[in-house]
C-alpha positions in Angstrom: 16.8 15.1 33.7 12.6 14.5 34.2 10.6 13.1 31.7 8.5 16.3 32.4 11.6 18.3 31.5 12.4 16.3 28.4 8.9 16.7 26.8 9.2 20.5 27.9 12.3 21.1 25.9 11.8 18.5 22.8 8.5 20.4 21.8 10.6 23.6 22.2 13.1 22.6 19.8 10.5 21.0 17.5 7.9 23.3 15.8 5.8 21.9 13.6 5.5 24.4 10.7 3.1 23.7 7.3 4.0 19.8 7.5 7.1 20.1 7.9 9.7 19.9 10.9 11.8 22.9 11.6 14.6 23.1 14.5 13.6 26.2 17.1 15.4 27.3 20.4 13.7 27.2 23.4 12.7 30.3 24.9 15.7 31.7 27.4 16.1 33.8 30.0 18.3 35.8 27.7 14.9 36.7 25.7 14.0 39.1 28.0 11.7 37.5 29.9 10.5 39.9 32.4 10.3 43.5 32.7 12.0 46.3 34.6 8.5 47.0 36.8 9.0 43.4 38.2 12.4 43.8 39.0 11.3 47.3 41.3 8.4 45.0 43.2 10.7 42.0 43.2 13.0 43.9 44.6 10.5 44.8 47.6 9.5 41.4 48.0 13.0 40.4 47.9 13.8 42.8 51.1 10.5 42.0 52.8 11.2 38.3 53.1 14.1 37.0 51.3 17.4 39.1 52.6 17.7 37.5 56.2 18.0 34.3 54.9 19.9 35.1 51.6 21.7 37.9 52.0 22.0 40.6 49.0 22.0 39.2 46.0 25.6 40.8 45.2 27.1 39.8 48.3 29.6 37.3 49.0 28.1 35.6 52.7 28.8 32.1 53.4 26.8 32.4 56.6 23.2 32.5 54.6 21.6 30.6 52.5 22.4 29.8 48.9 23.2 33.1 47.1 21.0 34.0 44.5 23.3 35.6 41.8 26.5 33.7 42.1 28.4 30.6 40.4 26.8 28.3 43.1 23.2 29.6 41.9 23.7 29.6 38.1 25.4 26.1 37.8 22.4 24.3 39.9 19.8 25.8 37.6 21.4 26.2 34.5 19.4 23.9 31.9 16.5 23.7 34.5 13.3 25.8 33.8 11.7 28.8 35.4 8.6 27.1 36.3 10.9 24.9 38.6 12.5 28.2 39.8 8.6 29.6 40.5 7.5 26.5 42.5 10.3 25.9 44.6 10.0 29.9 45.5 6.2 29.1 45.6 5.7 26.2 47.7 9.3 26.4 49.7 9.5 29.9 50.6 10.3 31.8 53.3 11.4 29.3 54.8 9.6 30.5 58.1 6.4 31.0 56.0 6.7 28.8 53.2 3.5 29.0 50.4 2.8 32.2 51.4 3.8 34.3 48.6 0.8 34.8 45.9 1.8 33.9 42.2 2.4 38.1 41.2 4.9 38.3 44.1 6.6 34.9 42.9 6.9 36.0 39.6 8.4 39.2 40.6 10.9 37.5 42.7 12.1 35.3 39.5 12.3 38.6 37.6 14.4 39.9 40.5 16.7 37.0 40.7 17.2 36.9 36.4 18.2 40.9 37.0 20.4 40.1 39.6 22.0 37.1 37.2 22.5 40.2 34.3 19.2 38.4 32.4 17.7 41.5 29.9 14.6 42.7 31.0 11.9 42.8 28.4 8.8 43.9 27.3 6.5 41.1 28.7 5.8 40.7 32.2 7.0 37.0 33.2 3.7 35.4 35.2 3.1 32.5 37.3 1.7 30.4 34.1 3.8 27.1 35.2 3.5 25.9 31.2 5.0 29.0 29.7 7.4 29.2 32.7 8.2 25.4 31.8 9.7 26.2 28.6 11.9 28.8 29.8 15.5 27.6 30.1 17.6 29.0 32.5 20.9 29.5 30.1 23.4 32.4 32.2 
């Protein structure tokens, strides 16, 4: 685990309330964490310039790239963050365009991936804040 990681998590757990030390969860994916609008414009993203590579995210394809909403995809990033999720989509991908997607469509592609892992949708739009999206476990 990252130092960076480490910090994230420890100040999540630890609030400082009135003096005194009180034990908090850190914010999850299951907290709703994104809303049902993202998952429709992720979803169009998605199509635009994720499928050829990775294939639908309910599909079983060997042949593509690493399947976003399968065992293989939730054990690599469970206990990671979302703000490693968003800059690896950020900065990595497509792969034949790579830093090309701006932070909204980023965000909705995160969103679209948590729907496709059964995350709750929520209230609150997820955005491409990398601090708040650094304290965001990814717990399927």
């Amino acid at each position: 685990m990252r130092a960076a990681h480490i910090g994230a998590v420890t100040a999540a757990i630890l609030a400082v309330v009135g003096g005194s030390v009180r034990a908090q969860a850190p914010p999850s994916v299951r907290d709703g964490v994104y809303t049902a609008a993202q998952v429709e414009q992720g979803g169009s993203v998605y199509a635009g310039q994720c499928l050829s590579c990775h294939g639908e995210l309910s599909a079983f394809a060997p042949e593509v790239a690493a399947l976003l909403a399968d065992h293989t995809f939730r054990n690599r990033w469970t206990g990671r963050t979302l703000g490693e999720l968003f800059e690896l989509i950020r900065d990595e991908m497509p792969q034949d365009a790579p830093g090309t997607l701006s932070a909204e469509q980023t965000a909705d592609l995160v969103a679209y991936i948590l729907s496709g892992n059964r995350m709750p949708a929520g209230d609150t739009p997820l955005t491409g804040d990398l601090e708040r999206l650094s304290k965001i476990l990814f717990e399927p």
